[in-house]
C-alpha positions in Angstrom: -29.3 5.5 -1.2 -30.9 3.0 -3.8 -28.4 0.3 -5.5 -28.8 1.8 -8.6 -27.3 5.4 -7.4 -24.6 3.5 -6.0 -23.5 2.2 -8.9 -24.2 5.5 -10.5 -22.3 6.8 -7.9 -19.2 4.2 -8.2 -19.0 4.1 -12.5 -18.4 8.1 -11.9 -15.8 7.6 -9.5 -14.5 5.4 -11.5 -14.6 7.1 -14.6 -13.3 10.4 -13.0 -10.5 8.4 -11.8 -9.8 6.9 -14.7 -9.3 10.0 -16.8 -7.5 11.6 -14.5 -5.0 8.5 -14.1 -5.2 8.6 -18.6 -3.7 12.5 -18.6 -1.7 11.9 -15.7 0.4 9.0 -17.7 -0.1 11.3 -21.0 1.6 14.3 -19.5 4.4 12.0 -18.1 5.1 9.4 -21.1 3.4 11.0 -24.0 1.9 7.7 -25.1 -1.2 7.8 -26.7 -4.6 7.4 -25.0 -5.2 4.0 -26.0 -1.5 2.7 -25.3 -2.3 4.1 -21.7 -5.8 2.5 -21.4 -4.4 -1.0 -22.8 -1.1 -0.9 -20.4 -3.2 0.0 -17.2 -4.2 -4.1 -16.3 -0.6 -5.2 -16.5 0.6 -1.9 -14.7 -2.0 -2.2 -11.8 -0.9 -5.8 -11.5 2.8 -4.5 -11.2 1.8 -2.2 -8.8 -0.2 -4.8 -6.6 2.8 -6.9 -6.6 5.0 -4.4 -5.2 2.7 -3.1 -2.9 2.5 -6.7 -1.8 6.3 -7.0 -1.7 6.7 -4.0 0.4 3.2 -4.6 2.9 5.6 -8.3 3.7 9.2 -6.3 4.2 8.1 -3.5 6.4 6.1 -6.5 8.2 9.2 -8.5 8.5 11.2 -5.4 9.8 8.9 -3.9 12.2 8.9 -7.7 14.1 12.6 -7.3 13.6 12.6 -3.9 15.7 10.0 -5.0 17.9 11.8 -8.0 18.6 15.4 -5.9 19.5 13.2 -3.6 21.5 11.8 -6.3 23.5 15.1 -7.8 24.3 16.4 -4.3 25.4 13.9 -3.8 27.7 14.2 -7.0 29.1 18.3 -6.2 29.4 17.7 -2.9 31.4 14.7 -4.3 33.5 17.9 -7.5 34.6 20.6 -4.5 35.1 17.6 -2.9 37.4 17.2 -6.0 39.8 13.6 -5.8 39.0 12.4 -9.4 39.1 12.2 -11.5 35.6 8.2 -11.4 35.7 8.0 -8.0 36.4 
């Protein structure tokens, strides 16, 4: 597949997806078109941001489990006699 058909391809994609998000946001809000199109840099910001927010929490608490896990494990394996290294 050639470049150009690629971007063909993408701006179609794109497009497709951009409509759909428009009469999504329509049906929801009732704003007009425009107000959509203009408010959708600012919203996908927003929504980078808190995908950002959350990506760094649910990081933060898996460790946190992992962590509690880890020191379980290391409890049971003591109240077992098995040796430290094992």
């Amino acid at each position: 597949m050639g470049l150009s058909t690629r971007l063909v391809v993408g701006g179609a994609v794109a497009g497709t997806a951009l409509v759909y998000y428009v009469r999504r946001q329509r049906a929801c809000t009732g704003d007009g078109y425009l107000r959509i199109v203009r408010s959708l840099p600012g919203n996908a910001l927003r929504w980078a941001d808190q995908t950002k927010s959350r990506a760094a929490l649910a990081l933060t608490e898996g460790k946190s489990a992992a962590r509690e896990r880890d020191a379980e494990f290391t409890q049971r394996l003591l109240a077992s006699g098995a040796p430290p290294g094992a």
